[in-house]
C-alpha positions as a printed Julia matrix, in Angstrom:
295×3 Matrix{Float64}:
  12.16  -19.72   -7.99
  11.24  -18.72  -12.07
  11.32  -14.98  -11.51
  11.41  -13.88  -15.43
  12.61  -11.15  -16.48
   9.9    -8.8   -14.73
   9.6   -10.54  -11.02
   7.14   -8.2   -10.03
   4.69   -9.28  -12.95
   5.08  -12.92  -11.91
   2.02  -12.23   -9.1
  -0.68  -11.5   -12.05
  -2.58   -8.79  -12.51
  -5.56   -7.13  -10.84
  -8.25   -4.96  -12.51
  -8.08   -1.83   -9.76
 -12.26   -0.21  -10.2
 -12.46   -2.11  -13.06
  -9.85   -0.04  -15.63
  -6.77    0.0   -14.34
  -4.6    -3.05  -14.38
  -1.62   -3.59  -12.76
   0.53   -6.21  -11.1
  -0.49   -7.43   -7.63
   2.72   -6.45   -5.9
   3.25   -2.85   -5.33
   5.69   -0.43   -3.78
   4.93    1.56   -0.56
   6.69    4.94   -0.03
   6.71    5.11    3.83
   9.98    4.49    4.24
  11.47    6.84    1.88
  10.94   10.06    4.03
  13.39    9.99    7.02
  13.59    8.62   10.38
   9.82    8.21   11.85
   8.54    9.08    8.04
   9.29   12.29    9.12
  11.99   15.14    7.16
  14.21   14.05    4.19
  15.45   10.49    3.09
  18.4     9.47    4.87
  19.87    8.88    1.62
  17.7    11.13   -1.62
  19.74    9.57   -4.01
  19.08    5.92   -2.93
  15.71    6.6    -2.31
  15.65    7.86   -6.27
  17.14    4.64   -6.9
  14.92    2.5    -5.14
  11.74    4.06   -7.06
  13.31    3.94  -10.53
  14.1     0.09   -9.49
  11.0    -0.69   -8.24
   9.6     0.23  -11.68
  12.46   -1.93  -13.87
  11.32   -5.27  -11.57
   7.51   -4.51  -13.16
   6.08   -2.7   -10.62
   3.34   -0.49  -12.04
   1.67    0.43   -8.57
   3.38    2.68   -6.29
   1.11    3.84   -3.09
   2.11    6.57   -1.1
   0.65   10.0     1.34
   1.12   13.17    1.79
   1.39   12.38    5.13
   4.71   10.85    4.5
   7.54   13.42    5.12
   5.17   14.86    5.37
   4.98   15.28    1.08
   8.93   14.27    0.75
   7.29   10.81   -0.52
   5.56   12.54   -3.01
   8.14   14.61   -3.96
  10.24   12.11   -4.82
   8.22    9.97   -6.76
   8.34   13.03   -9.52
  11.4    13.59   -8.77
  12.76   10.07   -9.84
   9.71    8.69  -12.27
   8.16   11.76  -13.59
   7.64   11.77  -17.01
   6.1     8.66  -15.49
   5.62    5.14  -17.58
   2.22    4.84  -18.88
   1.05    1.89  -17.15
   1.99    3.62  -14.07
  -0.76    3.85  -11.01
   0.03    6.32   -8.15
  -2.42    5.91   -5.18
  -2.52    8.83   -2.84
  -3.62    9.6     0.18
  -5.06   12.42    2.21
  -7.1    12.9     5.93
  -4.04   12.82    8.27
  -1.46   15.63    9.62
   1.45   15.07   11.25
   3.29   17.13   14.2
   6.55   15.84   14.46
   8.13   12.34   13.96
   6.74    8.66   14.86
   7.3     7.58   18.3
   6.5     5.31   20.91
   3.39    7.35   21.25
   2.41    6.15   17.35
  -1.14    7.04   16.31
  -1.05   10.18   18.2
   1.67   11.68   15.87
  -0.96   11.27   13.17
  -4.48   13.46   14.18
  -7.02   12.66   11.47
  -8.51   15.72    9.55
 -11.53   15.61    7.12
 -12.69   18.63    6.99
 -13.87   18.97    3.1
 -11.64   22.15    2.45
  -8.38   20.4     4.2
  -9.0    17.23    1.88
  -9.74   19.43   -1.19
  -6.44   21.15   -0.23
  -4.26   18.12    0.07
  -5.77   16.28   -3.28
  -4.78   20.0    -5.39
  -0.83   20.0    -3.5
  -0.97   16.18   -4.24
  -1.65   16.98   -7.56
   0.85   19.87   -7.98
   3.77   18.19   -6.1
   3.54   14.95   -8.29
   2.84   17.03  -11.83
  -0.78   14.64  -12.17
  -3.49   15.89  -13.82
  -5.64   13.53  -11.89
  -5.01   10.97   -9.05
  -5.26    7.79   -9.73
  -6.72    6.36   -6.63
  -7.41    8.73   -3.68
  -7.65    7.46   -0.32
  -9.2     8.85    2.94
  -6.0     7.72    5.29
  -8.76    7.25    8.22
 -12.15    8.41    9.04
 -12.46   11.61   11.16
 -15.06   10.62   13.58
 -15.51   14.66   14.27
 -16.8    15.2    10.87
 -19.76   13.51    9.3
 -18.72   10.91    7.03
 -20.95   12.37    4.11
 -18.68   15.34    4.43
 -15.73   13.29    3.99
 -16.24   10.93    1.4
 -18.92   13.69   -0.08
 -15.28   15.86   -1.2
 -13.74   12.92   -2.68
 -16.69   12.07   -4.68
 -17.02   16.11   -6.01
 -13.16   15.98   -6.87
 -13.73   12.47   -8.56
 -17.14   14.43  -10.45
 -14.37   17.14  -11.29
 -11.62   14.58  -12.99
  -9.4    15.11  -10.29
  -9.58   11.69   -8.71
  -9.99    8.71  -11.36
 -11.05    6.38   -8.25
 -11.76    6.31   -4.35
 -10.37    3.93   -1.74
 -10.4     4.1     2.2
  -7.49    3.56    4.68
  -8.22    1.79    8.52
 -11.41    1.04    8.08
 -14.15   -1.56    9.08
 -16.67   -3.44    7.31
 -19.53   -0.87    8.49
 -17.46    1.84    7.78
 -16.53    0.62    4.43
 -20.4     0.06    3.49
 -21.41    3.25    5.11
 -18.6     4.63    2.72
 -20.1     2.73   -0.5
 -23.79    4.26    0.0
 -21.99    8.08   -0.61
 -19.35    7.08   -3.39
 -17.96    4.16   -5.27
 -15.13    2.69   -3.55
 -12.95    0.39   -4.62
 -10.36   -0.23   -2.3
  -9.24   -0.61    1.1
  -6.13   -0.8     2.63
  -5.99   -2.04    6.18
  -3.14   -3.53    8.45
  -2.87   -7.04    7.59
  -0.12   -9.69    7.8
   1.07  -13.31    9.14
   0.66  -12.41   12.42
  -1.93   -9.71   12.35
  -5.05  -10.83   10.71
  -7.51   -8.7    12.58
  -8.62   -7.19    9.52
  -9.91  -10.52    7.87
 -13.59   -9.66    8.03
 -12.83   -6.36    5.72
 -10.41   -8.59    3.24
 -13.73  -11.31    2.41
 -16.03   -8.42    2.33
 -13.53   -6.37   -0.13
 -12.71  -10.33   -2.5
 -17.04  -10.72   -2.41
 -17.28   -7.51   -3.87
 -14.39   -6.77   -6.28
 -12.8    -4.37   -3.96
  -8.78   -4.14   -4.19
  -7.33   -4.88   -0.5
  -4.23   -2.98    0.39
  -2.46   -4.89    3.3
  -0.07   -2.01    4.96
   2.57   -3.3     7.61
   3.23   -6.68    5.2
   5.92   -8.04    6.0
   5.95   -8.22   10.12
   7.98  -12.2    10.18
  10.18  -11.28   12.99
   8.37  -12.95   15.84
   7.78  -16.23   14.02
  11.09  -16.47   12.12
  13.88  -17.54   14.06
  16.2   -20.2    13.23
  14.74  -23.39   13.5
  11.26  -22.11   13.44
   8.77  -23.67   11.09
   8.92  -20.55    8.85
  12.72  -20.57    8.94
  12.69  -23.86    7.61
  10.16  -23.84    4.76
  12.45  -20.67    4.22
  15.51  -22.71    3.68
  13.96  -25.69    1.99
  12.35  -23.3    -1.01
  15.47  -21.12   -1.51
  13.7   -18.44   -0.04
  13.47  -15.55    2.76
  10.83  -15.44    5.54
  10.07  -11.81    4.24
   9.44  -13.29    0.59
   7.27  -16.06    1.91
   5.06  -13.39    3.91
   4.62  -11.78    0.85
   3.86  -15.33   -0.98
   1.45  -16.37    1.79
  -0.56  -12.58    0.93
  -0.45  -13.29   -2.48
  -2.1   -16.55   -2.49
  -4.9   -15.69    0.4
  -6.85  -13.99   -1.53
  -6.71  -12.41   -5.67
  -7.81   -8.79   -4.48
  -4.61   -8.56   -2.3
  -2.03   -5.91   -3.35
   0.66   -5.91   -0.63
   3.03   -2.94   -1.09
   5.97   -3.77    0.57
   8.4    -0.41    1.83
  12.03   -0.14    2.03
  14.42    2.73    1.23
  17.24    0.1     0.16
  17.71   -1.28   -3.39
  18.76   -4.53   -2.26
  15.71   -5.06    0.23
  13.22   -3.95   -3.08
  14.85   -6.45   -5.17
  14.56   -8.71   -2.19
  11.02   -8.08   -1.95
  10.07   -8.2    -5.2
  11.58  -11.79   -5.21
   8.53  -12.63   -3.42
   6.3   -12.18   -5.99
   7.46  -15.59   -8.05
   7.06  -17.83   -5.0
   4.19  -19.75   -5.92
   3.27  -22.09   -2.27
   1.19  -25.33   -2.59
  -1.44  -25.54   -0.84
   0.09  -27.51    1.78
   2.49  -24.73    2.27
   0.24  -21.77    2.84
  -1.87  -23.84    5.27
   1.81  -24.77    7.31
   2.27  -21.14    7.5
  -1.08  -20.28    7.91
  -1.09  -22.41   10.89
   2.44  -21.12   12.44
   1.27  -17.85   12.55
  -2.45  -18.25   13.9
């Protein structure tokens, strides 16, 4: 693999709502707060390390929540980048509370809100904890179904009208929720599960690449079931002096221009790892063999 001297840069570029350009692989900061993204890092001085690493490799999009901690992800992004680069982009998000760690029970650790007030709260702490005068991108982390959408995406657009928010993007979403969305505010992102094994969110990524809309696969890098030794995976692994992790992140990269994955990890050695992925360049023949494997 040709990594240059920037790795992350090797995946081009994408024009996020038009004015903001940055390089296609990202940085996610769920993994930074502590066990079930819940409390402090295990280790706050790695986690500062990982961050101001991420950034050397040429990442220049770093997505995170103030759901994660919850706000210890935020927190530490100042902490370790603030006064931050110029060609920096910090997506946010905002619509879910937390009441303890994740679980077995998952979802249910994370109620959604969207009451206007409680996302006009979260966007002005978001703003405070990571010294911004405006949010790059602002995302609703999910739809409250108890509050009209209007309401919802009605706050984001008056903090955008404000210069608060620069742009808008949604979080779990589905095609009709994501137009529904579009006919209150501009949007111009989504980020949705999506992977090598789950691709259930496939309708939303060619409605997001027909319309210019950035799409934010969360979970990226799920290999495990489909990457044992002597699998298929494994062994296009082995014979491109690669990882199966990397080639997930490959395989994104190539399905479609508008994807940004945003791989997480609170090590330094699993970001550099990562970021490796970004200057794996599969044929065509290759991305259909794994495309294949993991349908």
């Amino acid at each position: 693999m040709n990594i240059g001297f920037l790795p992350a840069q090797r995946a081009g570029t994408f024009d996020l709502g038009g004015d903001l350009t940055i390089n296609r692989l990202g940085y996610g900061t769920m993994q930074l707060p502590g066990p079930g993204v819940w409390g402090p890092a295990r280790d706050h001085d790695e986690a500062v390390r990982v961050l101001r690493r991420a950034v050397e490799l040429g990442v220049n999009f770093i997505d995170t929540a103030d759901s994660y901690g919850p706000y210890v992800a935020e927190e530490l992004i100042c902490e370790a980048l603030h006064p931050y680069p110029e060609d920096l982009v910090i997506a946010t998000k905002a619509g879910l509370t937390r009441f303890g760690p994740v679980t077995r029970s998952g979802p249910s650790q994370w109620p959604p809100v969207g009451r206007p007030e409680y996302l006009r709260q979260e966007a002005e702490m978001s703003l405070r904890r990571m010294k911004l005068e405006r949010i790059d991108l602002f995302q609703l982390h999910r739809i409250d179904v108890k509050v009209p959408l209007e309401d919802q995406i009605g706050e984001f657009k008056k903090l955008q009208d404000e210069g608060k928010v620069r742009h808008i993007g949604l979080s779990g979403v589905s095609v009709e929720q994501l137009k529904a969305a579009q006919e209150i505010a501009t949007i111009v992102s989504v980020q949705n599960q999506f992977n090598l094994v789950d691709r259930s969110s496939e309708p939303v990524l060619d409605y997001s690449a027909g319309h210019g809309l950035a799409f934010i696969p969360y979970r990226p890098l799920t290999t495990r079931s489909m990457a044992g030794e002597g699998s298929p995976v494994a062994d296009l692994a082995k014979k491109l002096g690669a990882t199966p992790t990397q080639l997930a992140l490959a395989w994104l990269l190539k399905r479609s221009p508008v994807m940004l994955p945003i791989p997480g990890t609170s090590s330094v050695k699993h970001l550099e790892d990562n970021v490796l992925g970004a200057a794996l360049e599969l044929t065509e023949n290759e991305f259909e063999e794994l495309s294949a494997v993991a349908s």
